[in-house]
N, C-alpha and C positions, 0 to 999 in steps of 0.2 A: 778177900781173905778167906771167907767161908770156902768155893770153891777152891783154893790152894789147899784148903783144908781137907776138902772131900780128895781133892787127889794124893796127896798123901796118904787119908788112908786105905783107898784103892791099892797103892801101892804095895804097903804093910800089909793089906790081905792078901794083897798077890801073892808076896813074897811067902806069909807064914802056909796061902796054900798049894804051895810049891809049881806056881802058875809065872809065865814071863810075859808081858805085852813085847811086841814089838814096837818100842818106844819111836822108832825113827818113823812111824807112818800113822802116828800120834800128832794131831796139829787141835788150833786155838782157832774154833771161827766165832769171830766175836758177832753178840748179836746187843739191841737195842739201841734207844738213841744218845749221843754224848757219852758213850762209850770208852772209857780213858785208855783200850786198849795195852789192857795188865798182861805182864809176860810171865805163866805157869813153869812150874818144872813136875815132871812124874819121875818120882825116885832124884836122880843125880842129872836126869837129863833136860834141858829147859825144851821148850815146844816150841814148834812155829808156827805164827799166825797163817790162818788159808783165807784167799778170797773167795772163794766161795769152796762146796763139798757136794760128792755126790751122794743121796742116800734112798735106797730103794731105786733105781733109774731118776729121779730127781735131783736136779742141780738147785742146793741153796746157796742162795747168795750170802756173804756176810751185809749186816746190817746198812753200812751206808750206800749200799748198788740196791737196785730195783728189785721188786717184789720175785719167788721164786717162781719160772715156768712151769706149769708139769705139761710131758709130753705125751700125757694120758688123752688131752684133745685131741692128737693129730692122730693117734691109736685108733681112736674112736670113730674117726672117720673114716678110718681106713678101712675097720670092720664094718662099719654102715656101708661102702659104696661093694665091699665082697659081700653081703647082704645082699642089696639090690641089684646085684651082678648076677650072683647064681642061686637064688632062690627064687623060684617061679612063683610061689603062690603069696597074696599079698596082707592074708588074712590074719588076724589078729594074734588066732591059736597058733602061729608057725612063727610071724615076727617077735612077739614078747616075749616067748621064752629064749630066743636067738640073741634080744635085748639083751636079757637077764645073766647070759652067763657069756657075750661076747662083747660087750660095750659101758655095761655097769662096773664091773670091776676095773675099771680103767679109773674111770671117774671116782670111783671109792676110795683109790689109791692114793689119788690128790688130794681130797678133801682139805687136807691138813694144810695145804698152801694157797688154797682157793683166800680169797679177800672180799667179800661181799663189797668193799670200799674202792675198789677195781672193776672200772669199767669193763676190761679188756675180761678178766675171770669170768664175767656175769657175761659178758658175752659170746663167749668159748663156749660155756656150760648151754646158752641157748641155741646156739647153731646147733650143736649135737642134738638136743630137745629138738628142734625143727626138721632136721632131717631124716630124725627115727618115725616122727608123726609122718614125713611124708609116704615114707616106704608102708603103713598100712591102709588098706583099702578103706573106703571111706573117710578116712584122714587126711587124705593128702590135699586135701582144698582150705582145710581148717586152717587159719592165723595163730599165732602166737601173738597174744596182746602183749606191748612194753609198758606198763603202766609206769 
């Protein structure tokens, strides 16, 4: 009810600030568990439920399918191997900062879907971790411990 509530007055602000959504591309993606999947309406028009939603390049799922991907890992790797593709020198002062503003923001992007409770997250997150330590010079023999 609270929710039906808030869009309601969504609506009524819209409306007194002489603003329209485009209601038809207005959808319900239900999240948590035992979800009784409630049917809203914005203004006069009811919504329809999505299985999942894209946001920022991120596909969430709704709640009863599997945790969200982000494709910020497969990014990241791609910039690592044009890294180690076309940069000659291996040294720390040329790699880190190429880190910093070519592979980090990737990974910063997701954060928000990352699940420490997920193998598969924790894993993604350390291949990229491993493969940026390999690209600098004296790093590249070092382990990454799984504790």
């Amino acid at each position: 009810m609270a929710l039906q509530r808030d869009l309601e007055w969504l609506d009524g602000w819209a409306e007194s600030n002489k603003m329209k959504f485009n209601k038809s591309k207005c959808q319900v993606l239900p999240f948590g568990h035992n979800n009784p999947l409630q049917r809203y309406r914005l203004g006069t028009v009811w919504l329809d439920s999505a299985l999942e939603e894209r946001d920022l390049g991120v596909l969430v799922p709704a709640a009863e399918r599997e945790p969200a991907v982000c494709p910020g890992g497969q990014e990241c790797q791609w910039h690592l191997a044009w890294i180690r593709n076309d940069v000659a020198s291996r040294s720390r002062e040329v790699i880190l900062p190429l880190y910093s503003v070519l592979v980090r923001p990737h990974l910063e992007c997701c954060v928000q879907f990352w699940a420490p409770q997920f193998r598969k997250d924790v894993e993604m997150l350390e291949r990229v971790q491993r493969r940026a330590t390999r690209l600098v010079k004296d790093l590249e023999h070092k382990t990454v411990r799984n504790d």
